[in-house]
C-alpha positions as CSV (number, residue, x, y, z in Angstrom):
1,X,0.0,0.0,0.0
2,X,1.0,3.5,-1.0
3,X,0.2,6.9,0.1
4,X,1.6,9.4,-1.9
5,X,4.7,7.1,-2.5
6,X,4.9,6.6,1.4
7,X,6.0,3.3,3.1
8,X,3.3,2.7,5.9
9,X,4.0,-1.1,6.9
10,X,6.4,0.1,9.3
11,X,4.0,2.3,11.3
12,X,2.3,-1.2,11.9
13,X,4.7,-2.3,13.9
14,X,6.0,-1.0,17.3
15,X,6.8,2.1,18.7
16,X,10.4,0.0,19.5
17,X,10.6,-1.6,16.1
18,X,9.9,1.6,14.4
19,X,12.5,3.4,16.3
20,X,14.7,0.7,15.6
21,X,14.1,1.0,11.6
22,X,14.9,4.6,11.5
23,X,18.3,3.7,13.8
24,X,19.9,1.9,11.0
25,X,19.2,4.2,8.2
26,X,22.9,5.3,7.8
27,X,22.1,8.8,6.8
28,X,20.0,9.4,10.4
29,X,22.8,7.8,12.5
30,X,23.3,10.0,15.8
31,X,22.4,13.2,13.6
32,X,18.8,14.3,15.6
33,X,20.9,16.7,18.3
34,X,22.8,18.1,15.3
35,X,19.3,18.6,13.2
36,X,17.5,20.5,16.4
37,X,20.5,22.6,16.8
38,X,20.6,23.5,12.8
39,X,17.0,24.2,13.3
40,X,16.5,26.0,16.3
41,X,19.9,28.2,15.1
42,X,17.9,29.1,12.1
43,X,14.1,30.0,14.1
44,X,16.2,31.8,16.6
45,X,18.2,34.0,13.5
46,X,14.5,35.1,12.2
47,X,12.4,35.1,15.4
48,X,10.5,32.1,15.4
49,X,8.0,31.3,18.1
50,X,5.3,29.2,16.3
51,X,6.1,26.4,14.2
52,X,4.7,23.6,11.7
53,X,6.5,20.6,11.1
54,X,4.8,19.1,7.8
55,X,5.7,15.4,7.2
56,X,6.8,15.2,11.0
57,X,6.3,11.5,11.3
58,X,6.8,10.3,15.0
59,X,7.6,13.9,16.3
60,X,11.5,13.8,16.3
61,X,11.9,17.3,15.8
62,X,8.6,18.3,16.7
63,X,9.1,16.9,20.5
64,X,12.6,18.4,21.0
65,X,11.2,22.0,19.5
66,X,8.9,22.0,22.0
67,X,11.2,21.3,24.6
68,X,13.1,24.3,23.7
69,X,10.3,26.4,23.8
70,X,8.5,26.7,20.6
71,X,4.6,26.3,20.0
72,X,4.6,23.4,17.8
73,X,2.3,21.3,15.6
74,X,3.0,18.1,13.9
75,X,1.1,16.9,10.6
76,X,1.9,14.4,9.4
77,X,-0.5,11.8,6.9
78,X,-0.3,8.7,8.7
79,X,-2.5,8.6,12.3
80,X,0.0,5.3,13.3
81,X,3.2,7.4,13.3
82,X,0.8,10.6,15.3
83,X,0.1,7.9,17.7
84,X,3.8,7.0,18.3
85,X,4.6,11.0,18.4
86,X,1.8,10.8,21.1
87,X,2.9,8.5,23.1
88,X,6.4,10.2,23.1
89,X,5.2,13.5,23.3
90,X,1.5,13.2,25.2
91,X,1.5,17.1,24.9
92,X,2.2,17.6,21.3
93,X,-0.5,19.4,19.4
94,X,-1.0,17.0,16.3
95,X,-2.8,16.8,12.8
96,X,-3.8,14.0,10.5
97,X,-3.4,15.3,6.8
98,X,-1.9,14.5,3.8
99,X,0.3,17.1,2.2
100,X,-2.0,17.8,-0.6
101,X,-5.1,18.8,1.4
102,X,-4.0,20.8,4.3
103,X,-6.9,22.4,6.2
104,X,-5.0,24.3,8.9
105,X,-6.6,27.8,8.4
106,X,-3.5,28.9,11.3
107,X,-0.7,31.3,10.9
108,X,2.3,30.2,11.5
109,X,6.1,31.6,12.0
110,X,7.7,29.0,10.5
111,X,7.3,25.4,8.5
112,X,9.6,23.3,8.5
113,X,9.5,19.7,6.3
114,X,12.7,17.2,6.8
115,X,14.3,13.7,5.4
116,X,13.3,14.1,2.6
117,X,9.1,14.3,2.7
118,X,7.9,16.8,0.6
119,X,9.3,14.5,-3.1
120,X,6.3,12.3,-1.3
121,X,3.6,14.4,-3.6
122,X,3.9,13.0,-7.1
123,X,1.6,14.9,-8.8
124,X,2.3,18.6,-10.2
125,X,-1.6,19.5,-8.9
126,X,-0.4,18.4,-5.5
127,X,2.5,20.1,-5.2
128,X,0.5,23.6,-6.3
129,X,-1.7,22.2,-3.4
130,X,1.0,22.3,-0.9
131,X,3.0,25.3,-1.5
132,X,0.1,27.4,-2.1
133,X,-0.6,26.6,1.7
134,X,2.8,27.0,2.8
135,X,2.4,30.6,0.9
136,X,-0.4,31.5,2.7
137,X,0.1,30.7,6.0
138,X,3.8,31.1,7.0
139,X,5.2,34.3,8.1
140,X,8.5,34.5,8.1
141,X,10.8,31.2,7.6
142,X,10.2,27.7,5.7
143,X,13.1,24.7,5.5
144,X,12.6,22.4,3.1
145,X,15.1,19.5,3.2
146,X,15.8,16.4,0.7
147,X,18.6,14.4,-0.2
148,X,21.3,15.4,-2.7
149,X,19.9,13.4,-5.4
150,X,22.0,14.1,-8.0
151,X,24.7,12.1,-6.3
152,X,22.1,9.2,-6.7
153,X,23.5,6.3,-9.1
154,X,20.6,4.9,-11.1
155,X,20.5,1.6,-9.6
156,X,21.0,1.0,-5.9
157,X,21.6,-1.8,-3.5
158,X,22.0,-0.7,0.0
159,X,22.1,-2.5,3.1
160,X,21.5,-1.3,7.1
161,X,21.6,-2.9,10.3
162,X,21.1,-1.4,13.7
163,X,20.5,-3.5,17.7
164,X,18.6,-2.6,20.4
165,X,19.9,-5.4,22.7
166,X,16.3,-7.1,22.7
167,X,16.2,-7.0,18.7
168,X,18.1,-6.9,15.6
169,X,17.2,-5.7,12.4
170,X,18.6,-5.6,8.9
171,X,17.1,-3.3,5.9
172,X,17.9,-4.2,2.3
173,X,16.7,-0.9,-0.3
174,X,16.7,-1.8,-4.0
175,X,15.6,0.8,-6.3
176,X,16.5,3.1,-9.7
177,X,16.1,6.5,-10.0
178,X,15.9,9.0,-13.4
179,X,17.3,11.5,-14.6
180,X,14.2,13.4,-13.6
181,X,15.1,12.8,-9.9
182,X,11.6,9.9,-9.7
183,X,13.3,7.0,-7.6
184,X,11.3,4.0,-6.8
185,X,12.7,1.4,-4.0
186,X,12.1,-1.4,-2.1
187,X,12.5,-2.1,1.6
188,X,13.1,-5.1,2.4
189,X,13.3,-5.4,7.0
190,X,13.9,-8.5,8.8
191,X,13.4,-7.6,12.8
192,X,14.9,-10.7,15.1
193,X,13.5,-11.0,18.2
194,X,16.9,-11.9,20.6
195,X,14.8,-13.1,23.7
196,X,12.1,-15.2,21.8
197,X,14.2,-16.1,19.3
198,X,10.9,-15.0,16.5
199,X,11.4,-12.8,13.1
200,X,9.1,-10.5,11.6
201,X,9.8,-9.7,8.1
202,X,8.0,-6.0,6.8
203,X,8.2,-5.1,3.1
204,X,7.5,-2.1,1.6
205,X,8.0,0.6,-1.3
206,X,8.4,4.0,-1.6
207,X,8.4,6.5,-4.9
208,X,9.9,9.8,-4.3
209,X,10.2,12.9,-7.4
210,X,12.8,14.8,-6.1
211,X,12.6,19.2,-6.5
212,X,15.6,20.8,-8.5
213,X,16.1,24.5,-6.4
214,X,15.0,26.6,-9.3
215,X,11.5,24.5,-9.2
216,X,11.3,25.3,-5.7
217,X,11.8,28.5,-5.9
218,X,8.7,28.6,-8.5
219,X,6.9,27.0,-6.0
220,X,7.4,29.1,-2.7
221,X,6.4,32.3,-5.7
222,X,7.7,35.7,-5.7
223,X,6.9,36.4,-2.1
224,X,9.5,34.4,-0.9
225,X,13.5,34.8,-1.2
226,X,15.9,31.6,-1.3
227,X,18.2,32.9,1.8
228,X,20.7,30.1,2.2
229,X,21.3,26.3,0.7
230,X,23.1,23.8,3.0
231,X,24.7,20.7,2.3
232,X,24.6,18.9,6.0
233,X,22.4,20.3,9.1
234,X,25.4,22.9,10.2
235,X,25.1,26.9,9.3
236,X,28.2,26.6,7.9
237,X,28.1,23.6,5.4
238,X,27.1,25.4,2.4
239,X,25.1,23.4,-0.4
240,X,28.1,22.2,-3.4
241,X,26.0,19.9,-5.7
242,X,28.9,17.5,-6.1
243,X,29.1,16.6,-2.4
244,X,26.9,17.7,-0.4
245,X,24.5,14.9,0.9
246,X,21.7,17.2,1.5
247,X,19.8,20.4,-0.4
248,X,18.4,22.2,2.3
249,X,16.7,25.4,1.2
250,X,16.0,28.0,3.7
251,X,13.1,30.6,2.2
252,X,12.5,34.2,3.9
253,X,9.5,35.9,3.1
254,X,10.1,39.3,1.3
C-alpha cells in the first residue's frame, strides 16, 4: 500500500521496532541533536515562536522544538506514526493530513518539512496544493530538506543494520532512479526478536520525485526569497552539488 509514495508497513509495527528502523538508516545515524540545533539556530536567526512541522512523522523534531520552547504542531498523513509522536510526546499538538489537502486555516512563524518528505507528492496539482498553503500561511521562515539526489547512481543496492539489545534488524533498499530525480525502492526489513528467538519480516515501497532548487523556488512564488542552501544540518556547510548529501533550502519571506 501506498500513500503518496509513502512506506506505511512500518507504522504497523511498534513504537520500538519503528525506532529501531529509522536507527539503521545510515544517513540518520546520531544526527537528531545536530538537526534540532541546525533548526533551532535558524528559528532563533529570524524570530521564530510558532512552528509547523509538515511530514513530521513520530515527532523527532517536533518533541525536541517544544522542549526548547517553541509552540509546535505536527502533521503528518499517517495517524499510526501521530500515535507514536503521542505517546512520546502526550502534549504535542498533532494533525492527520496529507500534504495535498492541508486544512489548517493557522498562521504560523515558520514550517519546516525534513528527510526528505515533501518529493512524497507525485503529482504537479499536488505540489501547487501544498506550496500554495505554505504561501499562505507562513510568516517568516520555511526549511525544506531532501537528499542530494543528483549524487544518486541509477540503480541501488543498499544494506542497514542497527541493535537494540532485545532486537536486531537488517534493511535491504533496492531501487532506480531518473534523470528526472523519480526514484522507486524497495524495503526489504527483517526484525529478530533476541529473547524469543521469532522474526518478523516488513516489506514495503516508496516513490519519491525529487525538487531541482530553481522549481522550488517557482513554487514558494515571488513572495519568498531563497536565503541560504546547505549541504549537512550545520550553518556553515554550504550546499556544493557535487558533495553535499543534503539540499536544504532556507526561504525568507520578502
Amino acid at each position: 500500500m501506498l500513500i503518496r509514495g509513502v512506506k506505511v508497513k512500518i507504522y504497523d509495527a511498534s513504537p520500538e521496532v519503528y525506532a529501531l528502523w529509522r536507527k539503521a538508516l545510515t544517513e540518520e545515524k546520531l544526527n537528531e541533536p545536530k538537526q534540532i540545533e541546525f533548526i533551532h539556530n535558524i528559528l532563533q536567526n529570524h524570530k521564530c515562536k510558532t512552528l509547523i512541522d509538515l511530514g513530521g512523522g513520530i515527532g523527532i523534531h517536533t518533541g525536541a522544538l517544544a522542549e526548547k520552547g517553541y509552540n509546535v504542531t505536527l502533521l503528518d498523513a499517517s495517524s499510526k506514526a501521530l500515535k507514536i509522536a503521542k505517546i512520546n510526546y502526550p502534549s504535542l499538538d498533532v494533525v492527520q493530513s496529507s500534504f495535498e489537502k492541508i486544512k489548517e486555516n493557522r498562521l504560523f512563524d515558520a514550517a519546516i518539512c525534513m528527510w526528505t518528505t515533501f518529493p512524497y507528492i507525485l503529482k504537479e496539482e499536488g505540489r501547487k496544493s501544498f506550496f500554495g498553503w505554505i504561501r499562505k500561511n507562513v510568516k517568516k521562515v520555511v526549511i525544506l530538506d531532501e537528499s542530494n539526489f543528483y549524487l544518486l547512481p541509477p540503480k541501488f543496492h543498499q544494506s542497514y543494520s542497527a541493535s537494540d539489545g532485545n532486537r536486531e534488524i537488517t534493511i535491504t533498499r533496492d531501487g532506480t532512479i531518473t534523470n528526472i530525480g523519480l526514484r522507486k525502492s524497495r524495503y526489504k526489513s527483517e526484525i529478530i526478536d533476541l529473547n524469543k528467538k521469532g522474526k518478523m519480516i516488513i516489506e514495503d515501497e516508496e516513490i519519491l520525485q525529487f525538487i531541482s532548487i530553481d522549481k522550488l523556488k517557482k513554487y514558494m512564488g515571488n513572495g519568498w526569497t531563497l536565503n541560504k542552501i546547505y549541504g549537512k544540518y550545520h550553518t556553515k556547510s554550504f550546499y556544493e552539488k557535487d558533495k553535499s548529501p543534503r539540499i536544504v533550502t532556507i526561504f525568507i519571506r520578502k
